[in-house]
C-alpha positions as CSV (number, residue, x, y, z in Angstrom):
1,X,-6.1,-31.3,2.3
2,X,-4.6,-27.8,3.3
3,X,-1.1,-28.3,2.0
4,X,-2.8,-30.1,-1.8
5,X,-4.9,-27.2,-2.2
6,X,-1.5,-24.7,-1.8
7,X,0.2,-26.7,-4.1
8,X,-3.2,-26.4,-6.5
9,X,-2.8,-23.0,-6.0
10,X,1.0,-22.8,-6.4
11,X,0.6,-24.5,-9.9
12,X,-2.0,-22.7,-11.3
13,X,0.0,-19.5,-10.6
14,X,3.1,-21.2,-12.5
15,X,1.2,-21.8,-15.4
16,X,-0.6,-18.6,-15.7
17,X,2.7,-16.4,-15.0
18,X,4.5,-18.7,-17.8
19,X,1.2,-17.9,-20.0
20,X,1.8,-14.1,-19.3
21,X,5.3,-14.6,-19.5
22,X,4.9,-16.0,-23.1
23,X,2.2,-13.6,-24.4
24,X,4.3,-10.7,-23.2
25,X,7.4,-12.0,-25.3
26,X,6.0,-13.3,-28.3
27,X,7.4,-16.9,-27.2
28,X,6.0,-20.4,-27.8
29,X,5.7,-22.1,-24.6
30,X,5.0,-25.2,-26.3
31,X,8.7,-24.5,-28.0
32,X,10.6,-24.2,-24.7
33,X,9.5,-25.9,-22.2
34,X,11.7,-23.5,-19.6
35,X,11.6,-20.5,-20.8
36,X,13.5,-18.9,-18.7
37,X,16.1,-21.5,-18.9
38,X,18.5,-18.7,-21.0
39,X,18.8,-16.5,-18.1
40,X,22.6,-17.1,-16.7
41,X,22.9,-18.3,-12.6
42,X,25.6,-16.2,-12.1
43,X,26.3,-17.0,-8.7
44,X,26.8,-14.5,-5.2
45,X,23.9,-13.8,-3.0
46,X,21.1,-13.6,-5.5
47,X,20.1,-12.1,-8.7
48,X,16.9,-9.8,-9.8
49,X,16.1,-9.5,-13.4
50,X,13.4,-7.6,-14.7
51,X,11.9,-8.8,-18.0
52,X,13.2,-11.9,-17.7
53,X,11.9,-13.1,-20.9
54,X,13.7,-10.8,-22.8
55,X,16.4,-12.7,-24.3
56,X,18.0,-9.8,-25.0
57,X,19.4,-7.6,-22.4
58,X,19.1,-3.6,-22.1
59,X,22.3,-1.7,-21.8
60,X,23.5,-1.5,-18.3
61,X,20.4,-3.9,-17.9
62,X,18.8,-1.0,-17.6
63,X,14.8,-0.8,-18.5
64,X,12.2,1.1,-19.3
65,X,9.0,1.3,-18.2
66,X,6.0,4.1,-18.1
67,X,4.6,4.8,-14.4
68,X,1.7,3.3,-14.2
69,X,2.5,0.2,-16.3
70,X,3.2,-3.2,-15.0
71,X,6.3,-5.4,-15.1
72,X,7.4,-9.2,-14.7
73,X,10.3,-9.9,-12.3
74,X,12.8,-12.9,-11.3
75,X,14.5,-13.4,-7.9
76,X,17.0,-15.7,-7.2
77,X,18.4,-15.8,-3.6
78,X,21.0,-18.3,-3.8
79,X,21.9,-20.7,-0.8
80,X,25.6,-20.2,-0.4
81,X,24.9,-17.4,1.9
82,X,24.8,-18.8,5.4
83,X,21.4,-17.0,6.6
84,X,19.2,-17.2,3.1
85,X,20.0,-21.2,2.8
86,X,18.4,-21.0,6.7
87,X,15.4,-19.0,5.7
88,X,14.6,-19.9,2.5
89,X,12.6,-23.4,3.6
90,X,10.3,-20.3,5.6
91,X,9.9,-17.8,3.5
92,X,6.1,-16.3,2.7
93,X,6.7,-13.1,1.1
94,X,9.7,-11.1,-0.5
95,X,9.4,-7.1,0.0
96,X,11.9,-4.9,-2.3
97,X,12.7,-1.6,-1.8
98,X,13.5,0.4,-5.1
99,X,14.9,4.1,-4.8
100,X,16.3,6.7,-7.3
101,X,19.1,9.1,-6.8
102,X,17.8,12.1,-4.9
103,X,18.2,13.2,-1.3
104,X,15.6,12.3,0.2
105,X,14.8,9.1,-2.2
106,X,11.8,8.9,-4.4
107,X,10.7,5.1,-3.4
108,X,8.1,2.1,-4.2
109,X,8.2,-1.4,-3.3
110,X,7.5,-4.8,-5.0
111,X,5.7,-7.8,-2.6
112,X,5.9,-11.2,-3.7
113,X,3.8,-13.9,-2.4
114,X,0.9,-13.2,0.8
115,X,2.6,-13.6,4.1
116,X,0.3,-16.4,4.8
117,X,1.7,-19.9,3.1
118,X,5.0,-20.3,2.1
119,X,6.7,-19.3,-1.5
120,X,8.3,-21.6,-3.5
121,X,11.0,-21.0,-6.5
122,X,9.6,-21.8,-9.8
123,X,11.3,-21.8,-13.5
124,X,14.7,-21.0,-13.6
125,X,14.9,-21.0,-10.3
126,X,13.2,-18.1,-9.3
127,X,10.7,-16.1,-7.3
128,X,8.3,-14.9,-9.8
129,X,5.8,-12.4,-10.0
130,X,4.3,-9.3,-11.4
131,X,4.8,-5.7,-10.1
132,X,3.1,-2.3,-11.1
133,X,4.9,0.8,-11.3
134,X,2.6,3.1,-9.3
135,X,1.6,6.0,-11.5
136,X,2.1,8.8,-9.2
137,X,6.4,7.9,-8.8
138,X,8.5,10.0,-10.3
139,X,10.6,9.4,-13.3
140,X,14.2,8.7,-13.2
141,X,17.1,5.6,-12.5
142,X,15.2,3.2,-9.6
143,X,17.8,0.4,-8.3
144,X,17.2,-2.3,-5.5
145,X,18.3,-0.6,-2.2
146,X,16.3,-3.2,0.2
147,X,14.7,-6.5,0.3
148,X,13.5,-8.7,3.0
149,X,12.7,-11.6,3.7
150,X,8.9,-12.2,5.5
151,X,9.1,-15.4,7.7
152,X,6.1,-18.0,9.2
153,X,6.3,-16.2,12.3
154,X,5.6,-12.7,10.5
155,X,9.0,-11.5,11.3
156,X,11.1,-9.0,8.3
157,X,14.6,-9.6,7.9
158,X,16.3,-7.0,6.1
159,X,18.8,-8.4,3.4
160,X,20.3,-5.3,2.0
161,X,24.0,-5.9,3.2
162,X,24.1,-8.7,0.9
163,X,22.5,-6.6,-2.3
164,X,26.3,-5.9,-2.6
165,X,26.8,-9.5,-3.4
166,X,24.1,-10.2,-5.8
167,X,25.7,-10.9,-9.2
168,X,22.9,-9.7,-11.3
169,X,20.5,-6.4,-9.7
170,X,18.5,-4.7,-13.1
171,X,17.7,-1.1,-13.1
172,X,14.6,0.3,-13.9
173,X,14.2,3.5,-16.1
174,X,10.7,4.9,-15.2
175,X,8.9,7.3,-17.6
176,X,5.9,9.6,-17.2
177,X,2.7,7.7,-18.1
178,X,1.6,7.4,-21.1
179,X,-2.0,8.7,-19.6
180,X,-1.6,12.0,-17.8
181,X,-2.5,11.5,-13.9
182,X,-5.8,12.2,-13.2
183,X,-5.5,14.9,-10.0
184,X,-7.7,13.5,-6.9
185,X,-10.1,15.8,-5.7
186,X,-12.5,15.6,-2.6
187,X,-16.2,14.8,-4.2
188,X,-18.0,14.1,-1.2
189,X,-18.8,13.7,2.3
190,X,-21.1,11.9,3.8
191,X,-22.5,11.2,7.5
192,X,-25.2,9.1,9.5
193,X,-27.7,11.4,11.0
194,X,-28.2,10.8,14.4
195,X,-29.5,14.5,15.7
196,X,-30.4,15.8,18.1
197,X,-26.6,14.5,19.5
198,X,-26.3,13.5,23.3
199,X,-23.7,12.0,24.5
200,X,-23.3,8.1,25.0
201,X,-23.1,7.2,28.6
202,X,-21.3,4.1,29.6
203,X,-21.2,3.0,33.3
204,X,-19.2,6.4,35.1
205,X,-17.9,7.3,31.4
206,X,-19.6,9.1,28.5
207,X,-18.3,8.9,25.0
208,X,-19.0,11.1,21.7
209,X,-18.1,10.2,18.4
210,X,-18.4,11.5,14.4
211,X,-18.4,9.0,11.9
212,X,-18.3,10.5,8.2
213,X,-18.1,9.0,4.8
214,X,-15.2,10.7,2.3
215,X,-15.3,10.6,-1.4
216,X,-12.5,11.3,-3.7
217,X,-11.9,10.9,-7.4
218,X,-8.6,9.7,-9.3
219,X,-7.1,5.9,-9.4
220,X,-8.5,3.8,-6.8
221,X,-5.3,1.4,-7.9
222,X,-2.8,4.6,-6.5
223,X,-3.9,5.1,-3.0
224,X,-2.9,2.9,-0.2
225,X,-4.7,1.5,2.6
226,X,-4.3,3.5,5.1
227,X,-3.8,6.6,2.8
228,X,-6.6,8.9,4.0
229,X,-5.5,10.9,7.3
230,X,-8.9,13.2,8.9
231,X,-9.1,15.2,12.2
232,X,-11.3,17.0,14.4
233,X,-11.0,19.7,17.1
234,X,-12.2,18.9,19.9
235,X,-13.9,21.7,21.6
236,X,-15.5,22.2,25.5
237,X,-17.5,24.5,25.8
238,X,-16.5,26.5,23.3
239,X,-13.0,26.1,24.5
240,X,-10.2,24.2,22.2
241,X,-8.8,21.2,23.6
242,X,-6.7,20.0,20.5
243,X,-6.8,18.2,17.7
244,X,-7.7,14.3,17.5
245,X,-6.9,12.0,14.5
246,X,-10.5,9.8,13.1
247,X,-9.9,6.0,12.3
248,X,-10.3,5.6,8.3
249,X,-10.3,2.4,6.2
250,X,-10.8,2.2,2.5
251,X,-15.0,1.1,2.2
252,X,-15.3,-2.5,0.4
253,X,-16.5,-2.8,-3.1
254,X,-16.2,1.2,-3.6
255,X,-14.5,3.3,-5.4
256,X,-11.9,5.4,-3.9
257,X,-14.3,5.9,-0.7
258,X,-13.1,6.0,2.9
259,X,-15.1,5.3,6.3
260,X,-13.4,7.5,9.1
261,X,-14.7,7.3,12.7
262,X,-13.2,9.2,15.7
263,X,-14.7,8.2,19.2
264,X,-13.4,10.5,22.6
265,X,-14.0,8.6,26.1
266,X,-14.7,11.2,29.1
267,X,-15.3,10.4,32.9
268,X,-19.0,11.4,33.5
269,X,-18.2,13.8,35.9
270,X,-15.9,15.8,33.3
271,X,-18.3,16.4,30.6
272,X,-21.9,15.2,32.2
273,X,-22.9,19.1,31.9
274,X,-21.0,20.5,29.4
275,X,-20.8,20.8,25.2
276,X,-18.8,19.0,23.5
277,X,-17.9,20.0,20.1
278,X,-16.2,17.9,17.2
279,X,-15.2,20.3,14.0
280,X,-13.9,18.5,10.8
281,X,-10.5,20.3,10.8
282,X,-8.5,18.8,7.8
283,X,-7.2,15.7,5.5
284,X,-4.2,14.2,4.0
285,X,-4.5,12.2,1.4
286,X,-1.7,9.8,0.2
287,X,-0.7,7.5,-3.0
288,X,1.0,4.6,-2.8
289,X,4.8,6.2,-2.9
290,X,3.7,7.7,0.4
291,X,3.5,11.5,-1.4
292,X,0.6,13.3,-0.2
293,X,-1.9,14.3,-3.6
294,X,-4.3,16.1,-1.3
295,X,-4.2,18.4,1.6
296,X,-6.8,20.6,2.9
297,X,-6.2,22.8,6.1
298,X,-9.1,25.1,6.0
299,X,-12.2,23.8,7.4
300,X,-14.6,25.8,5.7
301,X,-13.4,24.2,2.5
302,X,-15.2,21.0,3.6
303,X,-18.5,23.2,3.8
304,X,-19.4,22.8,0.3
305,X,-18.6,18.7,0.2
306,X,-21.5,17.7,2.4
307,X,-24.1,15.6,2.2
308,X,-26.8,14.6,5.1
309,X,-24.2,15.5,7.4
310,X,-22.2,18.7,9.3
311,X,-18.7,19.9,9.3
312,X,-19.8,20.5,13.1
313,X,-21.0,17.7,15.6
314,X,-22.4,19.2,18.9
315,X,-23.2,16.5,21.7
316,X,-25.2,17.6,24.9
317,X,-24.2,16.4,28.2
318,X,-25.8,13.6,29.4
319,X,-27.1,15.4,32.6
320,X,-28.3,18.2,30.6
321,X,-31.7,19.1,30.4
């Protein structure tokens, strides 16, 4: 019953990339049954065309696209090659790496398929799917300069010493957006109000903790994951003791809204009688190119973003009276 409802879902993303695929290009599919059956198999490692309805190729099969806009791709990874004819029967996801010309490269990369049930080549032999420029990249001449190859056993095998036998590699010419990019600004913080603080005692441990609530506007699309970086000093007594890095994670069905939690174990008998201070000390904020769009490094900036909370989270010892 596992594998039909795959193939179900295999299928029905055929048929709706072919449906795209047609709108985008003004072609009948009811006219050509394979409409991608035009595109040459050149031979060599593999291909990658961009477009790949567009019967007629770019110069330099170069082509252009705003930042920000979104793209169909084929990939064909041919089996002559000795290790993609052994990994092709397990792949589950195809990563490429695109980068431009400067030193250090400008960079984004295109996932196809989930990592969890295995890919399978479609029309024309290839490994479709749709890709979105992100909108913070900057313009210029992006080629393929990795790709690998995601196995069943979650393993990433690199591929880019046979990108120089790939017959066919488009370019892509990105352009500024066609819709200025909206700057991202911090809106908001927000906390849980658990005053007066004491710290948590566990068995011959106590533990203190700040968990916070971080709003930002701009392109929820743009950020990644992981994009929001937010730490503390950690203070004893009035006494600095460094700076600690709080666990964040985007906050589901929000809008560009992050939970961030940093938690500090102790044995008893270190902190038992003393204060312990946590001080929100800066953020880093990144898009999806990995280029930071926000950066704040003076703490008293945060004191006009709050909301039912503190920039400053004092815990009592736990043998305190």
């Amino acid at each position: 019953m596992k594998k039909q409802n795959l193939l179900c879902h295999f299928i029905l993303f055929q048929v709706c990339f072919l449906f795209l695929l047609g709108i985008s290009s003004g072609t009948s599919l009811h006219a050509q049954e394979n409409p991608l059956s035009f595109l040459p198999k050149k031979g060599g490692a593999g291909e990658l065309w961009f477009f790949p309805m567009q019967s007629e190729r770019p110069e330099n099969d170069r082509h252009s696209i705003h930042a920000g806009d979104r793209a169909p791709l084929c990939l064909r990874l041919h089996s002559q090659t000795s290790l993609i004819a052994q990994l092709k029967p397990q792949i589950t996801g195809v990563q490429l790496i695109l980068e431009d010309e400067e030193m250090p490269p400008n960079s984004f990369k295109i996932e196809i398929g989930n990592g969890k049930s295995y890919i399978k080549e479609g029309p024309g032999t290839c490994y479709l799917s749709f890709f979105r420029v992100p909108r913070q990249i900057k313009p210029g001449i992006y080629r393929i300069a990795d790709l690998f190859l995601r196995d069943r056993d979650k393993n990433f095998i690199s591929l880019r010493e046979y990108l120089y036998e790939f017959s066919q590699a488009d370019e892509l010419e990105v352009l500024p957006p066609e819709k200025p990019v909206e700057e991202v600004e911090l809106l908001e913080i927000r906390g849980f109000n658990f005053d007066p603080r004491r710290q948590i005692e566990y068995t011959n441990n106590v533990v203190v903790r700040a968990k916070q609530i971080f709003i930002f506007s701009g392109d929820k699309d743009e950020l990644k994951k992981d994009a929001l970086s937010v730490y503390y000093q950690l203070k004893e007594d009035e006494d600095s003791k460094g700076i600690y890095e709080a666990k964040c994670k985007p906050r589901v069905r929000t809008k560009n809204q992050f939970y961030c939690e940093l938690r500090i174990m102790r044995p008893k008998d270190q902190w038992a009688l003393r204060q312990i201070e946590l001080q929100l000390n800066s953020l880093y904020l990144k898009d999806k190119t990995g280029r930071v769009v926000l950066k704040i490094t003076d703490p008293t900036f945060f004191e006009d973003k709050v909301k039912n909370t503190t920039t400053r989270f004092i815990y009592f010892g736990v043998d305190q009276k």
